[in-house]
BAFI-3210 file (N, C-alpha, C; in Angstrom, 3 decimals, decimal comma, padded with zeros to 6 digits):
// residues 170
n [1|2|3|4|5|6|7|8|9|10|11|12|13|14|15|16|17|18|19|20|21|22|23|24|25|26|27|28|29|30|31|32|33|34|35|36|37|38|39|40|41|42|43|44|45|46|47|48|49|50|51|52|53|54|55|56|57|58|59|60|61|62|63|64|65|66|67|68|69|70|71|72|73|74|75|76|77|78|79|80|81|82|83|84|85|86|87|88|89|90|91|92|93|94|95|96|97|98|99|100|101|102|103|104|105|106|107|108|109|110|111|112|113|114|115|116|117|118|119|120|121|122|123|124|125|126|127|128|129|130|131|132|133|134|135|136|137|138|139|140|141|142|143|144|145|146|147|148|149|150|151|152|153|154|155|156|157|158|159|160|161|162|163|164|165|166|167|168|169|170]
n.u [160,975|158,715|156,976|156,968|155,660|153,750|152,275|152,002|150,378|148,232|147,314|146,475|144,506|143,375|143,145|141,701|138,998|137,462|136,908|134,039|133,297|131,410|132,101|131,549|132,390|133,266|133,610|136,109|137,510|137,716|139,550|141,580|142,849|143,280|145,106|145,545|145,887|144,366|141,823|140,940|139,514|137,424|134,110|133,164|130,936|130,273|128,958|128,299|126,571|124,523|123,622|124,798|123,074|121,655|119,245|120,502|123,079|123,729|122,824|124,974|127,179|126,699|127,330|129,163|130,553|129,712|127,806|125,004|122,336|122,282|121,579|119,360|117,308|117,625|116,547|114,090|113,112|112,688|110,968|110,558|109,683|109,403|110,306|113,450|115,755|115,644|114,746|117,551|118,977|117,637|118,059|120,631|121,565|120,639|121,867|124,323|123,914|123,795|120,545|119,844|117,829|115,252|116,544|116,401|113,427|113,172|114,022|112,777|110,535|111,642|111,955|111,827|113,282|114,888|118,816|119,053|121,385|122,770|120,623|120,769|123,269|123,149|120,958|122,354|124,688|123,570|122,417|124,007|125,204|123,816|123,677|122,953|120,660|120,580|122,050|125,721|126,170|123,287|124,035|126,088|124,775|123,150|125,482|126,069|124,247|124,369|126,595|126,630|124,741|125,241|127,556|130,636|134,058|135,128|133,185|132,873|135,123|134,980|132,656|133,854|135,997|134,009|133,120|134,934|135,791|133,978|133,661|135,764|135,176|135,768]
n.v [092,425|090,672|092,468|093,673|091,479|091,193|093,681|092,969|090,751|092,566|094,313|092,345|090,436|093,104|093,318|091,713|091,524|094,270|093,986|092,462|089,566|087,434|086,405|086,581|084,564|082,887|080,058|079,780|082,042|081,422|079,295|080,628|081,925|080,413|079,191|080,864|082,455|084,227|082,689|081,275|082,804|084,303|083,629|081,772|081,680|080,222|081,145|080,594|082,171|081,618|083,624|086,889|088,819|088,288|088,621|087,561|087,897|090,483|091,749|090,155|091,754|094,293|093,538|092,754|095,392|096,854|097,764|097,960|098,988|099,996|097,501|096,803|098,535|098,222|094,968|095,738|097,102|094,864|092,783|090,102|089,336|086,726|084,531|082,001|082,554|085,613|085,304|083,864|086,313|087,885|086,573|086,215|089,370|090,442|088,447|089,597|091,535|091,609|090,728|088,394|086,852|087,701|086,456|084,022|083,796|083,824|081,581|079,204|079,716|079,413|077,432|073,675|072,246|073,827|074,856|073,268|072,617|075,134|076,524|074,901|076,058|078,535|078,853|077,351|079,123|081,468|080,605|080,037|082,575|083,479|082,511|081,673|080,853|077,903|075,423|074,311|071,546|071,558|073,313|072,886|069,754|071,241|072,290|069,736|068,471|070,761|069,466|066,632|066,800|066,827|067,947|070,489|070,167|071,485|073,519|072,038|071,987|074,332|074,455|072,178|073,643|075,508|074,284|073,122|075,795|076,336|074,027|075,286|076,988|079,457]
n.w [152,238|152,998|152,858|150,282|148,716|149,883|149,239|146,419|146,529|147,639|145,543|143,133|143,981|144,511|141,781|140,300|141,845|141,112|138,912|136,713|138,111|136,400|133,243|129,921|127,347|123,955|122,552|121,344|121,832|124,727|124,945|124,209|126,237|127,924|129,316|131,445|134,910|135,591|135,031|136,887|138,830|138,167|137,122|134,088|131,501|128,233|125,353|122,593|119,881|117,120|115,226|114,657|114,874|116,617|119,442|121,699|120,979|120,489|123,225|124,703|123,511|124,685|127,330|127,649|127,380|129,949|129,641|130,979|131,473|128,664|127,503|128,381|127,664|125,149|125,234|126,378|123,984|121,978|119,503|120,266|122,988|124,223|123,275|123,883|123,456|124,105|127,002|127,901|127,279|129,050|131,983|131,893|131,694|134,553|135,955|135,601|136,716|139,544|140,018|141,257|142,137|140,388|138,285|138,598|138,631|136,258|134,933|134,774|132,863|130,713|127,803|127,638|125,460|125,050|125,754|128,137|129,377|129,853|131,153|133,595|134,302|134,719|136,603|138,739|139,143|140,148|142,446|144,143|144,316|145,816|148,872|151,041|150,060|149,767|150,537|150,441|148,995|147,654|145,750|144,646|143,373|141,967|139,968|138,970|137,623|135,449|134,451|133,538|131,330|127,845|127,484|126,405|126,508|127,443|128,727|130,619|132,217|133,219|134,766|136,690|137,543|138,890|141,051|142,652|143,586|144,966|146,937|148,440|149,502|148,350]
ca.u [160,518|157,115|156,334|156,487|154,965|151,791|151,672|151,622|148,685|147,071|147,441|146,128|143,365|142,199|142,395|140,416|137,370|137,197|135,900|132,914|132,817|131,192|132,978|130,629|133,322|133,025|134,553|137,316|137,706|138,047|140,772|142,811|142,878|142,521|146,593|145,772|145,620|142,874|140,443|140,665|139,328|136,110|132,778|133,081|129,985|130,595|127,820|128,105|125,504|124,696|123,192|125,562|122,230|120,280|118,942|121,436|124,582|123,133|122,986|126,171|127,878|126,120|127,156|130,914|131,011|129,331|126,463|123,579|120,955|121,774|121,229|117,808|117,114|117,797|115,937|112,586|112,136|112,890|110,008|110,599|110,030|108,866|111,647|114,044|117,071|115,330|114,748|118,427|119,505|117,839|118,422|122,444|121,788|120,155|122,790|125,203|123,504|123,176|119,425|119,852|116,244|114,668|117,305|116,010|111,920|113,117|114,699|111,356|109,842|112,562|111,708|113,276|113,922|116,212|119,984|119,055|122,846|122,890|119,892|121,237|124,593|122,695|120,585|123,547|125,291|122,303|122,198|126,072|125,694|123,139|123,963|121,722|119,172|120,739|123,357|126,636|125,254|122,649|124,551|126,547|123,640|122,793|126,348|126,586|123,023|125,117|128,099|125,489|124,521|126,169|128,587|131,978|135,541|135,638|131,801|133,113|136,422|134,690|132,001|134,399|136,167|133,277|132,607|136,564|135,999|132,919|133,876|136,929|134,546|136,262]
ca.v [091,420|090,660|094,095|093,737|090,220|091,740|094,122|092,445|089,892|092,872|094,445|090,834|090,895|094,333|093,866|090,206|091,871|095,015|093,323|091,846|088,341|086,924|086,723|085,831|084,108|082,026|078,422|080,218|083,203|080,832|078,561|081,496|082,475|079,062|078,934|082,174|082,164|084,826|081,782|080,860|083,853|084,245|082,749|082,167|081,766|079,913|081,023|080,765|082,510|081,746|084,895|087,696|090,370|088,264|089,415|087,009|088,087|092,437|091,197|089,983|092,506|095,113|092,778|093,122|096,764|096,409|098,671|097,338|100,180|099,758|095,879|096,619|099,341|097,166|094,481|096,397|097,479|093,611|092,092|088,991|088,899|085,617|083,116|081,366|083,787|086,507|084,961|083,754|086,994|089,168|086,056|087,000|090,624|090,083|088,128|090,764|093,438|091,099|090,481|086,883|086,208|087,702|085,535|082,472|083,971|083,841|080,626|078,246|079,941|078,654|076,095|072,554|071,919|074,659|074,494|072,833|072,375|076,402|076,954|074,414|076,376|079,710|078,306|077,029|080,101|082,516|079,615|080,139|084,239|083,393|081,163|081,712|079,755|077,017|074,503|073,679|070,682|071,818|073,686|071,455|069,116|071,658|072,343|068,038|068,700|070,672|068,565|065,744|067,304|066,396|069,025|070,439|069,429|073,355|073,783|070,679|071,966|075,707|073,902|071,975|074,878|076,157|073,367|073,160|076,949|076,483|073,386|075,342|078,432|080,770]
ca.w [151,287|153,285|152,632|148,548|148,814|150,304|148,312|145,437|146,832|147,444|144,147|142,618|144,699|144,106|140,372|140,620|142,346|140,762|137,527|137,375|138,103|135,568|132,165|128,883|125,985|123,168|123,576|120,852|122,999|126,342|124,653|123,722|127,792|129,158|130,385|132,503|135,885|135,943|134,728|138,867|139,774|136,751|136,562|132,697|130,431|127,241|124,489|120,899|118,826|115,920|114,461|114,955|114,635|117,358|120,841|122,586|120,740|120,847|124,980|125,157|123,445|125,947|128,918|127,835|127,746|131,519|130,017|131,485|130,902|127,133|127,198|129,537|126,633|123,989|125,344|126,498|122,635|121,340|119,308|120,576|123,901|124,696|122,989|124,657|123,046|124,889|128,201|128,290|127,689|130,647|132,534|131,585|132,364|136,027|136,231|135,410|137,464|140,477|140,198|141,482|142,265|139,326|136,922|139,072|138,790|134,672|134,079|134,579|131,581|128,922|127,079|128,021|124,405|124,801|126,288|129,222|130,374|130,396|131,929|134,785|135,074|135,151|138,256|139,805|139,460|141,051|144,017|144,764|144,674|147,290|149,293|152,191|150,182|149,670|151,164|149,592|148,437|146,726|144,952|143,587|143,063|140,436|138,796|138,887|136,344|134,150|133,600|133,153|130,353|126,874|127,577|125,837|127,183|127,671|129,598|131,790|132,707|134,020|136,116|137,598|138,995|139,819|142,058|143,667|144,594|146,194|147,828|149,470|150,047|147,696]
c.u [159,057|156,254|155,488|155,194|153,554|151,201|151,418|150,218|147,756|146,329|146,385|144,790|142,200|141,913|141,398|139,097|136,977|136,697|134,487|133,486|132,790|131,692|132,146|132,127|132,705|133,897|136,023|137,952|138,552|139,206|141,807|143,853|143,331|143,741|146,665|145,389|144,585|141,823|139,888|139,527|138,186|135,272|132,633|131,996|130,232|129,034|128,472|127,049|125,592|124,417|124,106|124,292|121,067|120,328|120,087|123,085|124,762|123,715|124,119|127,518|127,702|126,577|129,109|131,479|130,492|127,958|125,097|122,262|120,943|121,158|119,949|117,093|116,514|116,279|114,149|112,272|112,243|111,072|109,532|110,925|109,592|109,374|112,296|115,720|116,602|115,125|116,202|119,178|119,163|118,211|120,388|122,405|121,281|121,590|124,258|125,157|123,157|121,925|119,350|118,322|115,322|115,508|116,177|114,170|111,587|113,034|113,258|110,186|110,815|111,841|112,028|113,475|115,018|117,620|119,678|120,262|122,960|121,707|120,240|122,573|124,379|122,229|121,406|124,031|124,492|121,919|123,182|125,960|124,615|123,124|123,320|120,827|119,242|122,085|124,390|126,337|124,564|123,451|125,450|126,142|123,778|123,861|126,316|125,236|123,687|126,213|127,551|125,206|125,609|126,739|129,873|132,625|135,924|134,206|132,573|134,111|136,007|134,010|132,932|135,504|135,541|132,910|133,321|136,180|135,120|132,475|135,160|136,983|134,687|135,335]
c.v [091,036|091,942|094,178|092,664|090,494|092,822|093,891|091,509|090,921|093,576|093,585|090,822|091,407|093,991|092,997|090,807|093,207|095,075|092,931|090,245|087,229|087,539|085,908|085,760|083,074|081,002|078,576|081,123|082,447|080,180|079,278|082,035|081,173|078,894|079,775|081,670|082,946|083,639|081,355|081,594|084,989|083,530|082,718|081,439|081,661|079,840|081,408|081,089|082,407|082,763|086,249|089,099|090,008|088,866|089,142|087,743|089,924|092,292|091,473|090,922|094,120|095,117|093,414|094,394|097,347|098,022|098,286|097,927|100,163|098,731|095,877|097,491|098,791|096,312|094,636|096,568|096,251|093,313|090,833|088,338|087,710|084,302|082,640|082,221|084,639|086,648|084,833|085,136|088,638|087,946|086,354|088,330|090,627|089,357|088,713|091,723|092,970|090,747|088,937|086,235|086,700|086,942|084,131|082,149|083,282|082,378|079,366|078,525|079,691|077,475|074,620|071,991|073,070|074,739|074,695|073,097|074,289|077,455|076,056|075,360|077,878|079,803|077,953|078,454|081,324|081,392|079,981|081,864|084,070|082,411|080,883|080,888|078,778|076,695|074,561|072,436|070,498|072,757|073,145|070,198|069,862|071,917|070,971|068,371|069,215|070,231|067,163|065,683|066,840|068,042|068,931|070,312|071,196|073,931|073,119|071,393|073,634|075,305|073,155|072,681|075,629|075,733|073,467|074,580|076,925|075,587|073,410|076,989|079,340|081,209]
c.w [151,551|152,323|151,136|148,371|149,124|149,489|147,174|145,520|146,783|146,233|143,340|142,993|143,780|142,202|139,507|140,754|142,170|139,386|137,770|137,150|137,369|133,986|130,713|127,237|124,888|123,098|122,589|121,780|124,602|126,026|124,380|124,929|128,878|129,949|131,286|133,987|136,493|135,662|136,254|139,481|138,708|136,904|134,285|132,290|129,094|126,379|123,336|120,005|118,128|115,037|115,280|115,291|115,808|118,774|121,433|122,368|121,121|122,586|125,168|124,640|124,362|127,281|128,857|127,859|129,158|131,095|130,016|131,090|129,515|126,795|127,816|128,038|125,281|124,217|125,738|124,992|121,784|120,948|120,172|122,047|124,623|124,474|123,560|124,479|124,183|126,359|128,375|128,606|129,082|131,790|132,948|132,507|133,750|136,583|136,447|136,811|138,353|140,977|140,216|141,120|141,027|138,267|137,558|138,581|137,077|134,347|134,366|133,335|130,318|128,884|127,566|126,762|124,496|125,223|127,728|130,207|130,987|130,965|133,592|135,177|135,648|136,814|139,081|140,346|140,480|142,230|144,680|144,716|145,994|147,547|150,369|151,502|149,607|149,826|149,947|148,552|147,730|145,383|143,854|142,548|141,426|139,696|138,401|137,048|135,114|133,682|133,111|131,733|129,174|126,536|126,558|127,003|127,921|129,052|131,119|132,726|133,519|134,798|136,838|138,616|139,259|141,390|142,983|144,664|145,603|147,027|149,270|149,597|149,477|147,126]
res [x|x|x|x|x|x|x|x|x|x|x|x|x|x|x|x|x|x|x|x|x|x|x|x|x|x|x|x|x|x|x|x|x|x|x|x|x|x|x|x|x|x|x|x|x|x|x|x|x|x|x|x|x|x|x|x|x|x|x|x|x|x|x|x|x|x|x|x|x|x|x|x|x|x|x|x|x|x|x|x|x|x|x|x|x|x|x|x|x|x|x|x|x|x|x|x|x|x|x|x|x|x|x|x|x|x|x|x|x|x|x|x|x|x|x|x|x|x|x|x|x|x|x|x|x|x|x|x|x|x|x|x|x|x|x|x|x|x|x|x|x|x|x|x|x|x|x|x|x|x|x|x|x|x|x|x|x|x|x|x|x|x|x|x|x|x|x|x|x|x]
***
């Protein structure tokens, strides 16, 4: 009975951290999932685009097929590289493709008229994959910034298990 029992954890496990990570939904998308118990064990990313044809939404449909070199592709031949759409989304893909410190080099050139709360949860999140450069604490500091924020009931409820896990190390 041990025997199965472990293997099933490890099963669980393996099929947890053989994804990526981070999970980009729409706050329909996340409510459809939200009773799962994979949500534990996800960094989820709630963006709603409004233009189905823009950089951000192109991005994120790039990000979910985990092809990175198309979404880098994509984004190198974009007109518009200097908006705040366009920053979020190589900020996303760095993020994707583990480029912590270049997401972090990005996010001081958005706008601050622009979605502040998800430029705070971005920074959080690239603090917490490295954590060498900065305390627990700080880290938190900066998810506390985006729940601050005139957040949804849905934003709120993913930073705060972001916070739980990474107040009990996971």
């Amino acid at each position: 009975m041990k025997r199965i029992c472990a293997i099933v954890i490890f099963v669980i496990l393996f099929l947890n951290c053989s994804s990526s990570v981070y999970v980009i939904k729409t706050t329909q998308e996340y409510k459809s999932i939200q009773k799962s118990n994979s949500i534990q064990f996800r960094k989820y990313i709630i963006i709603n685009p409004l233009d189905s044809n823009s950089n951000l939404a192109t991005t994120i449909k790039y990000l979910k097929k985990g092809n990175y070199d198309g979404a880098r592709k994509y984004l190198a031949n974009s007109n518009n590289n200097k908006t705040n759409e366009y920053l979020f989304s190589m900020i996303l893909l760095d993020l994707f493709k583990k480029s912590f410190s270049d997401a972090i080099n990005l996010l001081p050139e958005i706008d601050e008229t622009s979605d502040k709360c998800l430029k705070y949860l971005l920074y959080a999140d690239c603090l917490s994959e490295r954590a060498k450069d900065a305390s627990i604490q700080e880290i938190i500091d900066e998810y506390q910034k985006a729940l601050d924020c005139d957040y949804s009931d849905v934003n709120k409820e993913i930073i705060n298990i972001r916070i739980k896990l990474l107040k009990f190390n996971y």
